[in-house]
LUMNU-765954 format. One record per residue: z, x, y of N, C-alpha, C in turn. Coordinates in steps of 0.1 Angstrom, whole numbers, plus 2048, in hexadecimal, padded with zeros to 3 digits. Example, Ala and Ser with C-alpha at 12.3 -4.5 7.8 and 13.67 -1.06 7.14 Angstrom:
! residues 2
84E8847C784E87B7D384E8847DF;8478807EA8478897F584F881800;
END
This chain:
! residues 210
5291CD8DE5261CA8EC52D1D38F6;5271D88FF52D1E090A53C1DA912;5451E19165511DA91C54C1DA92B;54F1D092E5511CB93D5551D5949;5491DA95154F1E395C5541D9965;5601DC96956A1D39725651D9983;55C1E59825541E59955611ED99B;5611EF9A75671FA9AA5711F09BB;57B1F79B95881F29C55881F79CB;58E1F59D85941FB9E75992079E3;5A620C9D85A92169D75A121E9CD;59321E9CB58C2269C758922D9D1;5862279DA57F22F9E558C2389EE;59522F9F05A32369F85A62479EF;5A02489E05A22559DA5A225D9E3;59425A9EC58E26A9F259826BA02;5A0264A045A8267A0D5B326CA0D;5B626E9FF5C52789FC5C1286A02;5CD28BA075CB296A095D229FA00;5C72AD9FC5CA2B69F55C42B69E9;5BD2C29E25B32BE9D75BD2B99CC;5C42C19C85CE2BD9BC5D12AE9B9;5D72AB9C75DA29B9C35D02949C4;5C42989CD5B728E9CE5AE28C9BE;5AB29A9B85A72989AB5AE2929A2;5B82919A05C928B9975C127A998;5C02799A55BE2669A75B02639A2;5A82719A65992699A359826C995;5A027698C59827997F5A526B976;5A826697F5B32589785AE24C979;5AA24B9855A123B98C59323F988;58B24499057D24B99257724898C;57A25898357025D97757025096B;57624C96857624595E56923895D;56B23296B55F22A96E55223196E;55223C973543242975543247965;54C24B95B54824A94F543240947;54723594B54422994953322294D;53422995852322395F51A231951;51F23A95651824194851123E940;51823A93C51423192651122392A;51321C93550A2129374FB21293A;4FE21C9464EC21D94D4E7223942;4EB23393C4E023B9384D823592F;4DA22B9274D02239184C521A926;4CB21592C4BD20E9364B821593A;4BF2249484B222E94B4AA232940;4AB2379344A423A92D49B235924;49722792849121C926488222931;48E21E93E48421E94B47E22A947;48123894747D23E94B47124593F;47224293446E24392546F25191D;47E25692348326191B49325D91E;49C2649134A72649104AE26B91D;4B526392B4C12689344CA269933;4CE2719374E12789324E927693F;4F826D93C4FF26F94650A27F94E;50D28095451228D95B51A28B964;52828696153728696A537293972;53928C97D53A29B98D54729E985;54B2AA9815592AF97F5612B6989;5562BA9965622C499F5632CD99C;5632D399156B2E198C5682EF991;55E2F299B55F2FD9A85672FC9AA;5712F29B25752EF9C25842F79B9;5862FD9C85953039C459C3039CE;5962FB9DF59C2F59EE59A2E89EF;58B2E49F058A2DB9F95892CB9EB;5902C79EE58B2BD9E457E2B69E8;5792AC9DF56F2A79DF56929B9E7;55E2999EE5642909FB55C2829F4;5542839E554E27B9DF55027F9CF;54A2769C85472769B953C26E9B7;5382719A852926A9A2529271993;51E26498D51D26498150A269985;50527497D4F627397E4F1275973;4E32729754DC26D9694D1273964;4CF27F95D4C328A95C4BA28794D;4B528D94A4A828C9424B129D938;4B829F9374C52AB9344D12A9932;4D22AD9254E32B29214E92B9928;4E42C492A4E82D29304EE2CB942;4E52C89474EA2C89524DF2BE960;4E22BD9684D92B49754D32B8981;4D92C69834DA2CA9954CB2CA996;4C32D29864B72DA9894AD2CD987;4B12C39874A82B897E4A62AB98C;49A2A698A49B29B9944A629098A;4B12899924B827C98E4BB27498F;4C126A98C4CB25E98F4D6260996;4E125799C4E925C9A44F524C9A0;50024A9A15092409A551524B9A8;51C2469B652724E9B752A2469C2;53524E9CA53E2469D45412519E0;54424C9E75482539F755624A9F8;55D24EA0456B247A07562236A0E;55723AA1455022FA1A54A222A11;541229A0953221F9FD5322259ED;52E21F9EB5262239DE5172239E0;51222F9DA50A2319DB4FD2309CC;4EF22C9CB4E822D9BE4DD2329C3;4DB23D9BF4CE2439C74C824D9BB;4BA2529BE4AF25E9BC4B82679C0;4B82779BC4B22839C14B028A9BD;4AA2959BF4A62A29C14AF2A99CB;4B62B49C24BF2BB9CE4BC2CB9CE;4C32D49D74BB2E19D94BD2EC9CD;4C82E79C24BC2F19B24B02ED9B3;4AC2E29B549D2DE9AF4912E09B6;48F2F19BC4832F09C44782EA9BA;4742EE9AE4642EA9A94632D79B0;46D2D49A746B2C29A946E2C09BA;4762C49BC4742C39CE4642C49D4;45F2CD9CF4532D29D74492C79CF;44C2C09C64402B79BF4432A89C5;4502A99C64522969CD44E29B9D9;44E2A69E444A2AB9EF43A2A89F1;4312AA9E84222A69E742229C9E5;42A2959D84262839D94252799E6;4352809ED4352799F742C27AA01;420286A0041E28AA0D410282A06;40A27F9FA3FB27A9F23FA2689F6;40D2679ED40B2569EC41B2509F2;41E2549FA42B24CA0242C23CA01;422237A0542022DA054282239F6;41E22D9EC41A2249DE42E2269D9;4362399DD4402359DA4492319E1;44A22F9EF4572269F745521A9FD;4482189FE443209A034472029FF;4491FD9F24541F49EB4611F39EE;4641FF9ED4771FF9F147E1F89F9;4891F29FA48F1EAA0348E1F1A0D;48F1ECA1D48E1F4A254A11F3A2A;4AE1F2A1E4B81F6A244BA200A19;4B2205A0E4B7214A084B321FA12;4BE22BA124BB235A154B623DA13;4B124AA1B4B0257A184BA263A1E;4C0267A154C6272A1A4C0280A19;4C228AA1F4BC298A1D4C62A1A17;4D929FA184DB2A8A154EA2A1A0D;4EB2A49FF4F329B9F650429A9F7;5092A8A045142AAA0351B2A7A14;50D299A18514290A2150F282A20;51D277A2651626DA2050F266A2B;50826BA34500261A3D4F3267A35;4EA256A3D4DD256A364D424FA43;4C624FA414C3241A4F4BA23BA40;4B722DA464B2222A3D4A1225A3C;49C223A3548F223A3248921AA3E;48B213A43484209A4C48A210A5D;48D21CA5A493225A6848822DA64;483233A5A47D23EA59470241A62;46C24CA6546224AA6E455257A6D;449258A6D43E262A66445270A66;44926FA7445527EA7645D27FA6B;464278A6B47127AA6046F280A54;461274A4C45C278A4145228AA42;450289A4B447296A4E4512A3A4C;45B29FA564682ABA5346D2ADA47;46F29FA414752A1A3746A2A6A2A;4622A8A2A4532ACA224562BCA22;4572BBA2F4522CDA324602D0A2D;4712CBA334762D4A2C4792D3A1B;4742CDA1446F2CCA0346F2D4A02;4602D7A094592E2A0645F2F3A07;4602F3A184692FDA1A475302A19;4832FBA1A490300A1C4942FFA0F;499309A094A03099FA4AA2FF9FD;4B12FFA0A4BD2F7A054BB2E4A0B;4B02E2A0A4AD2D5A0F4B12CAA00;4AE2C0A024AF2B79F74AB2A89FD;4AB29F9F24A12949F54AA2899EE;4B027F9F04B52759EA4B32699F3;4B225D9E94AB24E9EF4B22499E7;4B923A9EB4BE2309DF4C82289EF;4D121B9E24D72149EB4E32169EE;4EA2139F44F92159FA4FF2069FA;5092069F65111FA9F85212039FE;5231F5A0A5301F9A0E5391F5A03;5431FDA0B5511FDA025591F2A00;5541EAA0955C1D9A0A5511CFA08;5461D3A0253F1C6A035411C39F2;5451B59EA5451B09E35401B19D7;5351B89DB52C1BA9CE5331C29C3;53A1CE9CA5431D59C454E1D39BC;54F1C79BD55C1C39B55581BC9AC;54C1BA9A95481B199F5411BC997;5441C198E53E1CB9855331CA97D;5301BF9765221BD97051A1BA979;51B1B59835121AF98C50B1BD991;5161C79945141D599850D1DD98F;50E1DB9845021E19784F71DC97A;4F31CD97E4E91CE9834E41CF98C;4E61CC9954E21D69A04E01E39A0;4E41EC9974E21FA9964D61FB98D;4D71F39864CA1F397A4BC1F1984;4BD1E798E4B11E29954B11EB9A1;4BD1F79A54B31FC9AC4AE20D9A6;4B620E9984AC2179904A0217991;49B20998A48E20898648420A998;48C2049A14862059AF4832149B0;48A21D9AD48822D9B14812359A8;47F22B99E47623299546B23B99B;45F2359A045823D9A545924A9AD;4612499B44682549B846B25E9AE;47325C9A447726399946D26A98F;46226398B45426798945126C993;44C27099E44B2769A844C2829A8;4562859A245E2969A545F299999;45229498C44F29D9834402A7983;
END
């Protein structure tokens, strides 16, 4: 039987306020990583149920940065050993603010960018109509604001279509956010499900951008 994720604490999040990379990575690759290794080998046997091929987990390591440390971390979930950037994925990670479980497509991935870019623009409806209207969308993965799907507006979706299509460095992610103090978090299985149920919710999306 799988061991008990014990969910994630105040000083999980307080990591990303150390200052200086050295000692900021020191705390997250000690607290952090270990949990998001842990969501790893939990989620990936269910996404790969949902999704009906084998998903591979992919610990953010950092290992560019040689100034700025990291102002987030995540565990993602690809359809690949090798690697995620170029692949549409799964997402669990953290900000100093939320945790976050989302879709994306980020800017490796023009082809699938430009294919969830036509779904969206054929059947919107069929893939976010469903969706809670307090998951987000964000457009760009290396900030953490997002507006809610029940903010969204034809414009929005329109811009965000065209730059799919157009800007190499655009990107497309949707999923939920939980704050940093709300309870759910501290309760860790409870938190697996919830991640499990809003997998299966982004599915379509996910199919989308093949």
């Amino acid at each position: 039987m799988s061991r008990t994720f014990e969910g994630f604490m105040q000083t999980d999040f307080d990591v990303f306020l150390i200052p200086g990379l050295a000692p900021r990575m020191e705390a997250l690759i000690a607290h952090v990583r270990p949990k998001l290794e842990h969501l790893g080998e939990r989620l990936a046997p269910t996404l790969s149920v949902l999704c009906g091929e084998e998903l591979f987990p992919h610990v953010a390591k950092h290992a560019r940065r040689t100034v700025h440390p990291p102002d987030d971390t995540w565990v993602a979930f690809a359809n690949s050993k090798r690697g995620y950037k170029s692949l549409p994925h799964f997402q669990i990670g953290l900000w100093s603010t939320h945790v976050f479980i989302q879709f994306a497509v980020i800017y490796e991935s023009a082809e699938h960018k430009a294919k969830l870019a036509e779904a969206l623009r054929r059947n919107r409806a069929q893939l976010v109509g469903g969706l809670p209207g307090n998951y987000c969308w964000s457009m760009d993965h290396m900030r953490p604001e997002g507006t809610p799907l029940a903010n969204m507006t034809e414009e929005d979706y329109e811009r965000m279509i065209y730059r799919l299509l157009h800007v190499k460095k655009a990107e497309a992610l949707c999923g939920l956010r939980i704050d940093r103090h709300d309870p759910l978090l501290r309760n860790g299985e409870r938190f697996i499900d919830v991640a499990e149920q809003t997998f299966r919710n982004l599915l379509p999306l996910y199919r989308a951008a093949f």
